[in-house]
C-alpha positions in Angstrom: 12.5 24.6 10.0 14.7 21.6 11.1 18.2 21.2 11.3 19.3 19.6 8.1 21.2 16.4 9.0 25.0 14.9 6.9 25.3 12.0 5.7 26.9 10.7 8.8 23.6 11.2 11.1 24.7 14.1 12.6 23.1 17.9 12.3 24.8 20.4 10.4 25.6 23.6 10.9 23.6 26.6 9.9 24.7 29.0 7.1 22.9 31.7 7.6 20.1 32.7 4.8 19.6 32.6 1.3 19.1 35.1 -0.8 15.1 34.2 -0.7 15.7 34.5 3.3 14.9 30.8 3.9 17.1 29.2 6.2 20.8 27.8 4.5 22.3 24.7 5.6 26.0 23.3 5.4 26.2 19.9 3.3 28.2 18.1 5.5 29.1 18.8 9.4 31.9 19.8 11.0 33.4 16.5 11.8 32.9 15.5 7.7 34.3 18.4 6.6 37.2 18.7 8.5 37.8 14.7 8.2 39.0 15.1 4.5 41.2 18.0 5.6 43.3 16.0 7.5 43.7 13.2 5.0 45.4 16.0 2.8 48.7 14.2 1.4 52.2 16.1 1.0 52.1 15.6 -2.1 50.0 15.2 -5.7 49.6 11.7 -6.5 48.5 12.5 -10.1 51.7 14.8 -11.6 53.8 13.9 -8.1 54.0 17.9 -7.6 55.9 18.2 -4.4 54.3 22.0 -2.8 56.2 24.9 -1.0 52.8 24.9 0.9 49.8 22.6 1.8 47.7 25.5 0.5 48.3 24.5 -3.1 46.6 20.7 -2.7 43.4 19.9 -2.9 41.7 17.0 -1.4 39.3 15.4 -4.2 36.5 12.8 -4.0 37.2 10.6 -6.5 33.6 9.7 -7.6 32.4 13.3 -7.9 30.5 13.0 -5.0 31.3 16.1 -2.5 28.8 13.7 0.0 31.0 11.0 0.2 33.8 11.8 2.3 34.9 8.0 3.0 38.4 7.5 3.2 38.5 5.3 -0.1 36.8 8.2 -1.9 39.4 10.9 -1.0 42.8 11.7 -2.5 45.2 14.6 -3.4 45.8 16.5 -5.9 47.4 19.8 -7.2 44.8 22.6 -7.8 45.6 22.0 -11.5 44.9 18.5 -11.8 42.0 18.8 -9.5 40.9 21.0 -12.2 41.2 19.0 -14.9 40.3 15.7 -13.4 36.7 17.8 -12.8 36.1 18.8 -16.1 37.2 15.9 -17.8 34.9 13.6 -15.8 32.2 16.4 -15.6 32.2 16.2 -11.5 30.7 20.2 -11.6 27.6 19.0 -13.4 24.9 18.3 -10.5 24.1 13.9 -10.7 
């Protein structure tokens, strides 16, 4: 099977298998994933929720879309109104 590639052009990495033992792919590579990382904020910009640790922000994709990881498309927000912000705008429901 070949190598699944991101949306950037580059390969990504394997997950292991399925349940179905098929090979499983990662949606984005490494250097996608870990881009939104570092664009974390120190703070929500939603509620304004200053945290005692990074660890309780999320970084969200503002259109829904976990493939689009550009810079425009990313901000942060407190696990609770990342909640909220995804099921008000239905983000969990597959486009």
């Amino acid at each position: 099977m070949d190598r699944k590639l991101c949306v950037c052009g580059n390969q990504v990495a394997s997950k292991g298998r399925d349940k179905y033992g098929n090979q499983a792919f990662r949606t984005s590579c490494i250097t996608c994933s870990r881009y939104g990382r570092r664009q974390k904020g120190t703070k929500c910009i939603r509620c304004h929720f200053i945290p005692e640790d990074t660890c309780q922000l999320d970084v969200d994709h503002i259109d829904g879309n976990r493939q689009n990881n550009s810079l425009d498309n990313l901000q942060t927000l407190c696990a609770n109104c990342h909640r909220l912000k995804t099921k008000l705008n239905n983000d969990w429901i597959k486009k």
